[in-house]
C-alpha positions in Angstrom: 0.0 0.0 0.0 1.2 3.7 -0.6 1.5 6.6 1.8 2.9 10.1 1.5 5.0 11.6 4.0 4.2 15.7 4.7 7.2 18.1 4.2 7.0 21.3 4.5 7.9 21.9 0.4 7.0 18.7 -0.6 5.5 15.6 0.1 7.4 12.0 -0.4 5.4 9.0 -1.3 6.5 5.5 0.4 5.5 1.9 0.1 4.2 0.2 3.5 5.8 -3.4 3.9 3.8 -5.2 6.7 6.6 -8.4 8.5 6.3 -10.3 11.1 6.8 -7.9 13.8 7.0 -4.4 12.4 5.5 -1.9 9.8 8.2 -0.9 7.4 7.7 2.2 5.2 10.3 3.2 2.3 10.4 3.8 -1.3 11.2 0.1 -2.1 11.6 -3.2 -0.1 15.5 -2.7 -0.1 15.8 1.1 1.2 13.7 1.7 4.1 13.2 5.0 5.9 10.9 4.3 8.9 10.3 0.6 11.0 7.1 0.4 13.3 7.6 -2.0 16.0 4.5 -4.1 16.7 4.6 -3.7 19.9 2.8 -1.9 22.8 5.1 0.5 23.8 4.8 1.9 20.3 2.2 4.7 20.3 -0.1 5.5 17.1 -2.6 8.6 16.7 -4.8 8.6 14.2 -5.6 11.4 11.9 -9.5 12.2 10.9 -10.8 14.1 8.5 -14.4 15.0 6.9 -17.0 12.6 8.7 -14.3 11.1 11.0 -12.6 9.2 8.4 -8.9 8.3 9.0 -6.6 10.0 6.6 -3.7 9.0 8.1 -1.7 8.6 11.3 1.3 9.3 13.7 4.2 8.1 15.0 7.7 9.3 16.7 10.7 9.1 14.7 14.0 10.2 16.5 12.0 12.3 19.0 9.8 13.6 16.4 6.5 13.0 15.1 6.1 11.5 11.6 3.1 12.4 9.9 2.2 9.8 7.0 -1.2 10.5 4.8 -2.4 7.1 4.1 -6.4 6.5 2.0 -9.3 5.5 4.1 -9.4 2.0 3.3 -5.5 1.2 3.1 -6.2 3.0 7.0 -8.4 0.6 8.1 -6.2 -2.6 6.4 -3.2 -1.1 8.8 -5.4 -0.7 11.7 -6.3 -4.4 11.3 -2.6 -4.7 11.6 -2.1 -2.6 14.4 -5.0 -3.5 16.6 -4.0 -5.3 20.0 -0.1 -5.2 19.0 0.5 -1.3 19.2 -1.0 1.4 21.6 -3.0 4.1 20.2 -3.6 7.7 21.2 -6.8 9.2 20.4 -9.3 6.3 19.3 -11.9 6.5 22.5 -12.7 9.5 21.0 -14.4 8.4 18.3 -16.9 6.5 21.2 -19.3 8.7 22.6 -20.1 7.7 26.3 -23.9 6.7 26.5 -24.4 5.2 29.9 -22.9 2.8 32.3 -24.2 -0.7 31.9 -22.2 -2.4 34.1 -19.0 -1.6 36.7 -17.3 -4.3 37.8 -14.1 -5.1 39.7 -12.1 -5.4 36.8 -13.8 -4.1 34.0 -16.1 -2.1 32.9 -19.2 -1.9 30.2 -20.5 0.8 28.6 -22.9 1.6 26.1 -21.6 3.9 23.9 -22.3 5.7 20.3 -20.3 5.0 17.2 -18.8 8.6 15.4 -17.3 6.7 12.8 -20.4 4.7 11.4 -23.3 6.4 13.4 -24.0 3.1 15.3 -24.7 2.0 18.8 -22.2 -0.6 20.6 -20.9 -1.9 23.8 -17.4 -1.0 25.1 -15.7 -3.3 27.5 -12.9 -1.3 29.1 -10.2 -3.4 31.1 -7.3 -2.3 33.0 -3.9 -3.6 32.7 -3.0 -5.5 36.0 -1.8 -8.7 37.4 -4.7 -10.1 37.0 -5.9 -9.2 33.4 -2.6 -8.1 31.1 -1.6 -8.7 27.6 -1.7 -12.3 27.2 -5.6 -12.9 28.8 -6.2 -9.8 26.4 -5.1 -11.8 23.2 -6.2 -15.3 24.8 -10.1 -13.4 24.7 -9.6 -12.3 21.4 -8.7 -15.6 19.9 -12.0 -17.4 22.1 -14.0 -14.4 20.7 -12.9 -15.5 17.4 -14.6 -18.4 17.0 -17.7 -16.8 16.6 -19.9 -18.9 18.7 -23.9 -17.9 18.8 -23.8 -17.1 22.1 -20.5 -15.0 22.3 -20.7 -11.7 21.5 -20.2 -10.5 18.6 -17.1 -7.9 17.9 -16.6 -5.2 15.8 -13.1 -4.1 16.8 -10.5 -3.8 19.6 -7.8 -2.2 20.7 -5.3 -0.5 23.4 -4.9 2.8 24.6 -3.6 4.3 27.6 -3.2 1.5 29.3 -6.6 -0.4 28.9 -7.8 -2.9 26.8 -10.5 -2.0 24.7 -13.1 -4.2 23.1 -16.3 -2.8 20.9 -19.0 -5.4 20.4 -22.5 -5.7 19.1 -25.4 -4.0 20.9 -27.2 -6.2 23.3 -30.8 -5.3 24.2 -31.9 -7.4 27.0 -31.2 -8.1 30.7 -28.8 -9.7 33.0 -29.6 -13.1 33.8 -29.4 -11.9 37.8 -32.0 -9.1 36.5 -34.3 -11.8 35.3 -33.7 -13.9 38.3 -34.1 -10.9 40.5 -37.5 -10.1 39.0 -40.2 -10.8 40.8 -41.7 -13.7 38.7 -39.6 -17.1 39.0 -37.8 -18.3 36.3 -40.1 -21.4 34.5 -38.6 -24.4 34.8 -38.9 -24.6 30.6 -37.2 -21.4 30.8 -34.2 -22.6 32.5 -33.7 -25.7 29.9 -33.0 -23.6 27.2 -30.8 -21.3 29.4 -28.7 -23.9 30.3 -28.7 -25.8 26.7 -27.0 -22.8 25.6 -24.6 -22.2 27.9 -23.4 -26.3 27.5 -23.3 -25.6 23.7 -21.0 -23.0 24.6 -19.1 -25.0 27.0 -18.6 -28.0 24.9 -17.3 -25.7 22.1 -14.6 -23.7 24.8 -13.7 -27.5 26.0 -13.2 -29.1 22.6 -10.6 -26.2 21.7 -9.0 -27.1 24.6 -10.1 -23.6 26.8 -11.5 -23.3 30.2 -14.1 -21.0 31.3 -13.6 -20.6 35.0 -16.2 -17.6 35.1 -19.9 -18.3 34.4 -21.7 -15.5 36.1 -25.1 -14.3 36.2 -24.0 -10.7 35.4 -21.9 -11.9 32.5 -25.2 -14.0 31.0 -27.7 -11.4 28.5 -31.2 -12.7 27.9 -32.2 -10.9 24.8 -35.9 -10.5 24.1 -35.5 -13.3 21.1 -34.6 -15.8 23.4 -30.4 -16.0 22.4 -28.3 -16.0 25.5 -25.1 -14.3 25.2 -21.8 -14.4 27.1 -19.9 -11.0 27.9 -17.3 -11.7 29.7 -13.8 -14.2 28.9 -11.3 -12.5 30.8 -10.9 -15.5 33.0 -10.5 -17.7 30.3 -7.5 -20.0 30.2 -6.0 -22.7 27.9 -5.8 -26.4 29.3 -2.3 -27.0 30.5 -1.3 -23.1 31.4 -3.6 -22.6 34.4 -1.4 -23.4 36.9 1.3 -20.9 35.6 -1.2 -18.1 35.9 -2.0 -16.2 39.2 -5.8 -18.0 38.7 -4.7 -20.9 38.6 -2.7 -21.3 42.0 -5.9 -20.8 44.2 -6.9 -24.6 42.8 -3.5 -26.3 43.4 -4.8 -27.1 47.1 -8.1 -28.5 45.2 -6.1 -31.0 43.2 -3.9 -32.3 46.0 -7.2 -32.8 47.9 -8.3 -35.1 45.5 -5.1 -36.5 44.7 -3.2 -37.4 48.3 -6.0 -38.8 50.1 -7.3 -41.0 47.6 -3.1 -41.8 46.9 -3.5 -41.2 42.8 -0.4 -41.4 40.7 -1.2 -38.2 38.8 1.4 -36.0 37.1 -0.4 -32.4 37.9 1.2 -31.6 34.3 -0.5 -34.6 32.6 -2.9 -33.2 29.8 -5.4 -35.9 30.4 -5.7 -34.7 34.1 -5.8 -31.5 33.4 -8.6 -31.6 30.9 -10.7 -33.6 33.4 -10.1 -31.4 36.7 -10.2 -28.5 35.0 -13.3 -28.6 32.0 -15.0 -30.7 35.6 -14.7 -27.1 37.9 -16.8 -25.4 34.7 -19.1 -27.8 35.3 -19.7 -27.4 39.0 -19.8 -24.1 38.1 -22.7 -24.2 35.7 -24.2 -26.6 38.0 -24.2 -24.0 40.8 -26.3 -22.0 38.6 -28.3 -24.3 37.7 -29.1 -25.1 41.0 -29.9 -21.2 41.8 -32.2 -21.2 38.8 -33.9 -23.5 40.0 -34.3 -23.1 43.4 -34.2 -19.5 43.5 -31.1 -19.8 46.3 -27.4 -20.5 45.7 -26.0 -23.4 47.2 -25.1 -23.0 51.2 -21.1 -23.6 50.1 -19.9 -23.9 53.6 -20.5 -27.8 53.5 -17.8 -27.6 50.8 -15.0 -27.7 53.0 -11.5 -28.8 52.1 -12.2 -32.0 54.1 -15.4 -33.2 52.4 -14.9 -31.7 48.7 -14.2 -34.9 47.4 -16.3 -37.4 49.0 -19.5 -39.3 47.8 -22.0 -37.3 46.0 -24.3 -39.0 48.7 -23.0 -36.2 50.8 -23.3 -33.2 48.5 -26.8 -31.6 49.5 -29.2 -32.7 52.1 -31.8 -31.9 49.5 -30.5 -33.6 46.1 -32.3 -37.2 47.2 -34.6 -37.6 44.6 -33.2 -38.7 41.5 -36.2 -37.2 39.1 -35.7 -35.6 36.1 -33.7 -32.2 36.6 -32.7 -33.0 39.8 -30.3 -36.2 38.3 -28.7 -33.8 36.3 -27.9 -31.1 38.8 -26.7 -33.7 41.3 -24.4 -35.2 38.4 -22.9 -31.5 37.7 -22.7 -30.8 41.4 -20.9 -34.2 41.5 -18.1 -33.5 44.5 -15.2 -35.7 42.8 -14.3 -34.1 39.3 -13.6 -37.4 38.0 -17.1 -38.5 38.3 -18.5 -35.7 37.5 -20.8 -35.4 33.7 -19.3 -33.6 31.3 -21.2 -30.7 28.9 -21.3 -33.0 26.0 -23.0 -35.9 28.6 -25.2 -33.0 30.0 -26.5 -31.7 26.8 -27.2 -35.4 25.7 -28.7 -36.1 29.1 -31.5 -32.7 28.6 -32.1 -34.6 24.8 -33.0 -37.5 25.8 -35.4 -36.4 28.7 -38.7 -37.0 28.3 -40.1 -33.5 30.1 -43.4 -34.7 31.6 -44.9 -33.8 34.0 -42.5 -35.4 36.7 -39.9 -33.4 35.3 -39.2 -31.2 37.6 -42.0 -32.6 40.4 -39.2 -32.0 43.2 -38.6 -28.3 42.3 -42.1 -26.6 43.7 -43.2 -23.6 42.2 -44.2 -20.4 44.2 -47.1 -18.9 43.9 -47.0 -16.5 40.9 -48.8 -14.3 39.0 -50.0 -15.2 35.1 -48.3 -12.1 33.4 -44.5 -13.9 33.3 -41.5 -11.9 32.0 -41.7 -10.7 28.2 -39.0 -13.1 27.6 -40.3 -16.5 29.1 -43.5 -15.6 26.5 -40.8 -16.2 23.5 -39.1 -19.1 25.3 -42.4 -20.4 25.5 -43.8 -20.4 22.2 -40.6 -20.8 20.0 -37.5 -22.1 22.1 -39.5 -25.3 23.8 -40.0 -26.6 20.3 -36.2 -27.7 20.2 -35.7 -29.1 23.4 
């Protein structure tokens, strides 16, 4: 791609080389004038013109700025490049703050509004730390990239002033806490096609080899056409790297629980292991939210103490004693020993091949309600229910 270079009598046109790990920019591949290192403590601005379009952008040369004029689309083919691998200056700008949607500990959402194409999206702002940096940035990306239905969807990302940026699709709905918060309890045909989506989800993250270790009801969007969608990944990790991540540590005292008292011969670094014990905890997770679904009340966790994690299910929860319907499944996913526990891909075959009657879900009572139920459960009801 070409570029000009401003002077003040003249300007100088160049040929952009993209490598492996830099930007060059010269008049031919053998005499180079300028190298951009892909790296983040390389700084870009971008320059704007008429309607916010980028006419070029910035960088520092031998303590100067280099301006370098560069055609709309040839800007947005080196921005492709540039994106998560360099820092920038002056994007945010182009994102008009909207409103707060959600404020957590480490990151932050916000609806905000497009300058560049006049559209409305959803900015996830994280800061760099020791619990989120570079590599859980890119290790989100590449998850994000596979485009599942119930990810979200993203339109771009980058890094700027020391925070990761992501800009993703618009999602108009509510929080899965919202709707469990409501004052109408969720259906019980309601929470089947919840939870099928989230195992379709989890058996795609485990068959890559990725595990979840966050499944959160502020994270989970019920949107008004009955698609449930996942915001957050930054937790995300690959099999086999856990336990040289700060996450991963807290669960080292987990596996020698299971593996001293019952005297296994495990090496912690064997990929079979790990893809059990770990894919197992994202399980129990999605279990334990199964359970609150359900039940409308989160599991009383103090019973889970180090000295009874890993006995017989028999044990688990003075209530999980009737094996009907539903409640197999949630004792099987709340399963104390990982190795016994089902897996997503058993889960999702155990929902098909339930025959919902109407013992189903006879040992989960119903409160009394009122007949006008969430806008939501009305679609679930009518469309979703036909594919269980």
């Amino acid at each position: 791609m070409m570029c000009k270079s401003k002077h003040f009598f003249r300007d100088t046109e160049y040929f952009i080389y993209e490598k492996e790990n830099s930007i060059q920019i010269g008049k031919n591949a053998q005499q180079i004038k300028y190298t951009i290192q892909l790296e983040l403590s390389t700084i870009i601005s971008w320059i704007y013109g008429d309607r916010n379009y980028f006419i070029g952008f910035k960088f520092r040369w031998k303590q100067k700025m280099k301006i370098m004029i560069v055609d709309y689309h040839n800007c947005l083919q080196l921005k492709s490049i540039f994106d998560g691998k360099v820092s920038y200056n002056n994007l945010v700008k182009m994102f008009n703050s909207v409103k707060y949607i959600q404020q957590q500990s480490q990151n932050t959402i916000i609806l905000v509004h497009s300058c560049i194409d006049q559209r409305p999206y959803q900015m996830k702002v994280t800061s760099n730390s020791l619990n989120y940096n570079i590599l859980d940035f890119m290790l989100e990306l590449e998850v994000l990239n596979f485009q599942h239905k119930n990810m979200i969807s993203i339109s771009q990302y980058f890094i700027e002033n020391d925070k990761f940026y992501i800009i993703f699709e618009h999602l108009e709905g509510r929080s899965l806490r919202e709707r469990m918060n409501s004052q109408y309890k969720m259906k019980k045909e309601e929470v089947i096609v919840v939870l099928k989506q989230l195992l379709s989800l989890l058996i795609l993250l485990h068959r890559k080899g990725f595990v979840c270790r966050d499944i959160s009801q502020d994270n989970i969007i019920i949107q008004k056409n009955g698609r449930i969608v996942v915001t957050e990944f930054g937790q995300i990790t690959k099999v086999g790297e856990i336990l040289r991540t700060k996450r991963g540590t807290k669960d080292i005292d987990l596996i020698n629980e299971l593996i001293l008292p019952n005297n296994l011969e495990v090496n912690q670094n064997n990929e079979d292991f790990d893809r059990q014990f770990w894919f197992a905890q994202d399980i129990y997770c999605l279990g334990e939210l199964l359970h609150e679904m359900l039940i409308g009340k989160s599991i009383q966790k103090t019973i889970f103490d180090k000295h009874s994690i890993f006995q017989s299910s028999q044990n688990t929860i003075s209530t999980l004693r009737k094996k009907v319907g539903l409640r197999n499944l949630l004792d099987r996913m709340l399963e104390p020993d990982p190795r016994h526990r089902i897996s997503a891909e058993q889960a999702q075959n155990f929902i098909k091949d339930m025959e919902f009657g109407d013992d189903s879900f006879i040992d989960f009572s119903d409160q009394d309600e009122r007949n006008n139920f969430q806008e939501v459960y009305q679609f679930i009801s009518k469309v979703c229910l036909q594919n269980l």
